[in-house]
C-alpha positions as CSV (number, residue, x, y, z in Angstrom):
1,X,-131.9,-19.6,-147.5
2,X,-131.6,-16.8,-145.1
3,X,-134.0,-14.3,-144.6
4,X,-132.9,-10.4,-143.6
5,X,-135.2,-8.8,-141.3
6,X,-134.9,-5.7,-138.3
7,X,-137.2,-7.6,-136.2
8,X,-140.2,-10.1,-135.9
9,X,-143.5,-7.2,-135.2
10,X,-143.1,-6.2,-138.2
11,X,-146.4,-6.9,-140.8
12,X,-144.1,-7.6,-143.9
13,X,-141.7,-9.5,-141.9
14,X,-144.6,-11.9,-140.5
15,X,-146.6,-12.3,-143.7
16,X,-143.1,-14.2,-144.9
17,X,-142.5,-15.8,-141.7
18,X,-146.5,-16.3,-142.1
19,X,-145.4,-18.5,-145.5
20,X,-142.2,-20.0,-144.3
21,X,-144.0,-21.8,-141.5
22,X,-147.4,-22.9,-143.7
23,X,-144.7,-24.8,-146.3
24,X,-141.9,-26.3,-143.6
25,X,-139.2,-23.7,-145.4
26,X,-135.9,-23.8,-143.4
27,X,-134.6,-19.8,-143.1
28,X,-131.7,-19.0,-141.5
29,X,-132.4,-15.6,-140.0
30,X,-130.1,-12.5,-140.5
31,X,-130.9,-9.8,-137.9
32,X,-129.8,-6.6,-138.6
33,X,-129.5,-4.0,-135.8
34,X,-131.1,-0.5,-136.7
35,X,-129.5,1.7,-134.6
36,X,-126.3,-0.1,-136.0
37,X,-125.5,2.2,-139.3
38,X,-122.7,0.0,-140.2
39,X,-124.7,-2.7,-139.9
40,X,-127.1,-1.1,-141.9
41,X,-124.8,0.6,-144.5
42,X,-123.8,-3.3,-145.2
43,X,-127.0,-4.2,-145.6
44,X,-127.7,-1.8,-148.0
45,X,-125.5,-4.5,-150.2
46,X,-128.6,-7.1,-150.0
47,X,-131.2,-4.0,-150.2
48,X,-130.3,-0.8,-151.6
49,X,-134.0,0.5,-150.4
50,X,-132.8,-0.7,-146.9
51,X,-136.1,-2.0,-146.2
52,X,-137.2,-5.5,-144.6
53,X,-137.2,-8.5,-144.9
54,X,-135.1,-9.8,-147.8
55,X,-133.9,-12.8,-149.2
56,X,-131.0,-14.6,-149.8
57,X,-131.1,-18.2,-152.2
58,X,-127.6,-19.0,-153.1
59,X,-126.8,-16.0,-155.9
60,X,-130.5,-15.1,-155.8
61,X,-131.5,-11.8,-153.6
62,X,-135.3,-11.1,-153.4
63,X,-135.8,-7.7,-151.3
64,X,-139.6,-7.3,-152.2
65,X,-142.0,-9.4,-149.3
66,X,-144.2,-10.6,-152.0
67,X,-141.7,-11.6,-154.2
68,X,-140.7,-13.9,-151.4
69,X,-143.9,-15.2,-150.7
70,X,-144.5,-16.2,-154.6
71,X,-140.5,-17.2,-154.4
72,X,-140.9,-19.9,-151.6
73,X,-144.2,-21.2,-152.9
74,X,-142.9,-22.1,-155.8
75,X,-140.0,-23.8,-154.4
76,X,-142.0,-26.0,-151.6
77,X,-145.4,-25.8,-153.2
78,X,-146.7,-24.1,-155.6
79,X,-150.6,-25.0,-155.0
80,X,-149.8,-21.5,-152.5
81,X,-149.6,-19.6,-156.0
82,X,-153.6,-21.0,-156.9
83,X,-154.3,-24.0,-158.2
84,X,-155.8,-23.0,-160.9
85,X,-155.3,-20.6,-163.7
86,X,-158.2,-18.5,-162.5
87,X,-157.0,-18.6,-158.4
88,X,-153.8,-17.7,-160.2
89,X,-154.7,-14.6,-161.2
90,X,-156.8,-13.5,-158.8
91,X,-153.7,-14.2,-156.3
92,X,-151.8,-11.7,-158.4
93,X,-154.8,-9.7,-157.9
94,X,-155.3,-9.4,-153.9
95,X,-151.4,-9.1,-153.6
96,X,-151.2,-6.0,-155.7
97,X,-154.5,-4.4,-154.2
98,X,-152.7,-5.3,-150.5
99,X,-149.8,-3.1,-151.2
100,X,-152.1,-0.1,-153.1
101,X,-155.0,0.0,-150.8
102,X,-155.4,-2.1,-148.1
103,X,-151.6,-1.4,-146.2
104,X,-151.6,2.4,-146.8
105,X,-155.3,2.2,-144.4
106,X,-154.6,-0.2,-142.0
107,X,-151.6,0.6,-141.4
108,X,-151.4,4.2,-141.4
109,X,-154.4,4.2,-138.7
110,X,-152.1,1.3,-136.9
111,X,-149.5,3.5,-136.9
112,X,-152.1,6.6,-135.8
113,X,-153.2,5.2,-132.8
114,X,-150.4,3.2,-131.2
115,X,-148.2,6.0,-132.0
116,X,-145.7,3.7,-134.4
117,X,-143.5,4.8,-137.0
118,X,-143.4,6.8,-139.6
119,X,-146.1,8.7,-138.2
120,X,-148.7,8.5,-141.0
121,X,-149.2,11.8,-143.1
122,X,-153.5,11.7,-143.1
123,X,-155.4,13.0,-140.2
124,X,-157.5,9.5,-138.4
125,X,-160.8,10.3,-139.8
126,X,-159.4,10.2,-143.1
127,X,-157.7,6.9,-142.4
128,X,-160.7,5.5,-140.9
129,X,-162.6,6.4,-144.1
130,X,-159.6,4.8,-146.3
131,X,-159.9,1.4,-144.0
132,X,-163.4,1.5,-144.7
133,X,-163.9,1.7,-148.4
134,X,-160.5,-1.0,-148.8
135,X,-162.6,-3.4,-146.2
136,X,-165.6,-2.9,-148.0
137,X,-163.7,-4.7,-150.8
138,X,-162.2,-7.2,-148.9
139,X,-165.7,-8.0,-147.5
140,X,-167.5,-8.3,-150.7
141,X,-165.0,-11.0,-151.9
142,X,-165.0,-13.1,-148.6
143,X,-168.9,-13.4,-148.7
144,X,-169.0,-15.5,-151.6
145,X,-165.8,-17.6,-150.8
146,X,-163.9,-18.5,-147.9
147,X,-160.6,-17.8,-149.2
148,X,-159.6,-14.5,-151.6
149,X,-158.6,-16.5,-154.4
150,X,-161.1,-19.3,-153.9
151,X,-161.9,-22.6,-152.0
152,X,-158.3,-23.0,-150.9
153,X,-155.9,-20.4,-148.8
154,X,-153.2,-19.0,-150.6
155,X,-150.4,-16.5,-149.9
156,X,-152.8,-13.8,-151.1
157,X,-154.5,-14.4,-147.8
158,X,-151.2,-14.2,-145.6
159,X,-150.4,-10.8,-147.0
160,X,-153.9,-9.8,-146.5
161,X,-153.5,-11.5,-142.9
162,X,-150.4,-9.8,-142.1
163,X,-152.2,-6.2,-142.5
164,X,-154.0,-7.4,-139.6
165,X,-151.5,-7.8,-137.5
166,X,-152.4,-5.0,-134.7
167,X,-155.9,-5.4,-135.4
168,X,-156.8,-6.1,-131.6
169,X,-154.5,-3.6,-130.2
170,X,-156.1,-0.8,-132.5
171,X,-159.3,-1.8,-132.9
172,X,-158.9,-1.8,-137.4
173,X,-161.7,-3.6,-138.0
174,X,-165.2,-2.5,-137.9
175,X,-167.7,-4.9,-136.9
176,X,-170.1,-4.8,-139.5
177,X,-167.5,-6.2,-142.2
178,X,-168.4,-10.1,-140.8
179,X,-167.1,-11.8,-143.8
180,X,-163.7,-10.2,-143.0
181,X,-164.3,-11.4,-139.2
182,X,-164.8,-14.4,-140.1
183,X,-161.8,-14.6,-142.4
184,X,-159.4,-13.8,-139.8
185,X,-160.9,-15.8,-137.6
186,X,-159.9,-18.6,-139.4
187,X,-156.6,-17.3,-140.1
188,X,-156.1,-16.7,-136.2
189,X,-156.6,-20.1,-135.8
190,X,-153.6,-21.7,-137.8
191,X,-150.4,-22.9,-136.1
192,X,-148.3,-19.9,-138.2
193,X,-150.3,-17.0,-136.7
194,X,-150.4,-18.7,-133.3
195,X,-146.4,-18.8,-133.6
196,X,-145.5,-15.8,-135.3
197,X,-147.9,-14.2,-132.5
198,X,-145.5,-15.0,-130.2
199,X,-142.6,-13.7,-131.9
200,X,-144.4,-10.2,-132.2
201,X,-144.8,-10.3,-128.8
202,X,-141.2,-11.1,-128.0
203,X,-139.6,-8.3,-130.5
204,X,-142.0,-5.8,-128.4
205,X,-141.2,-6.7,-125.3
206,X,-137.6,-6.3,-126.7
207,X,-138.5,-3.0,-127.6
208,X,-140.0,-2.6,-124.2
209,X,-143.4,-1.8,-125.8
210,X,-146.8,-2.7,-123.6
211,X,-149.4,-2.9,-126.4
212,X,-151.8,-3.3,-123.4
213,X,-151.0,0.0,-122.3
214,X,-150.2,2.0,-125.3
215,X,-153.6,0.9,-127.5
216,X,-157.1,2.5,-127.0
């Protein structure tokens, strides 16, 4: 399999890199330069929306990140997708409410404060009211289990985790939501963030971005 992507600080990038390394999935990685418009005019062959990452699997080409979560999960183990038909669903549940509420918050007041593109079109107080009401949510779920879909992680939880990915540098989570702390917490700890830490730290230091400097 090979996996497309522009580079590794990237929240949708991780949350599959999140996956690959949870199941012991073997990607060949395909980096595509941005500032390379050949390169990315080509590219636009594997994703017409020429957005990362994607997917190649033989004949198969996945350009959505959930879609490659669910893909691999089902391929290396499908215990990822819930176990059961009720964490089934409700993994179908948190993966759709990621995208609709809880990216367009967190990372538009990412973006807000450590001035990353595309600059987000609401003003900060606004975004800080959207990150509010979607934690509120999140938090309400976590305080009756430990996973979203249940006893058991799933990839639900890495594409909630990868939302968090510049949650220390901007400060996106608000204290009081301690069931969500305590969530990522957990997350934090598992060899995949650990690693795909690192790589968000390499791709920036690429870029020849101090997150030390430019966060509040």
């Amino acid at each position: 399999m090979e996996l497309y992507l522009h580079h590794k600080a990237s929240p949708y990038v991780r949350k599959v890199l999140l996956c690959a390394l949870e199941l012991g999935a073997s990607l060949e990685e395909r980096v595509v330069a941005l500032a390379d418009r050949e390169a990315l005019d080509a590219y636009a062959a594997i994703n017409p929306n020429r957005r990362f990452p994607a997917l190649r699997d033989g004949a198969l080409v996945l350009w959505e990140s959930d879609a490659i979560l669910r893909h691999l999960a089902r391929i290396h183990d499908p215990a990822w997708l819930g176990s059961t038909r009720v964490s089934a669903a409700l993994v179908d549940q948190w993966l759709a409410w990621t995208l609709a509420h809880l990216n367009p918050a967190m990372l538009g007041l990412q973006n807000a404060r450590l001035g990353f593109l595309p600059r987000p079109l609401r003003d900060e107080a606004t975004l800080i009211g959207d990150c509010a009401r979607a934690l509120a949510v999140l938090e309400g779920a976590l305080a009756v289990r430990p996973y979203v879909a249940g006893e058991a992680i799933t990839i639900a939880d890495l594409a909630l985790a990868a939302a968090f990915t510049y949650e220390r540098e901007a400060a996106l989570l608000d204290p009081r939501f301690s069931a969500v702390a305590r969530w990522l917490d957990t997350i934090r700890a598992r060899r995949s963030w650990v690693e795909t830490e690192a790589m968000k730290r390499a791709a920036l230091a690429a870029f020849g971005i101090d997150l030390q400097r430019v966060a509040r």
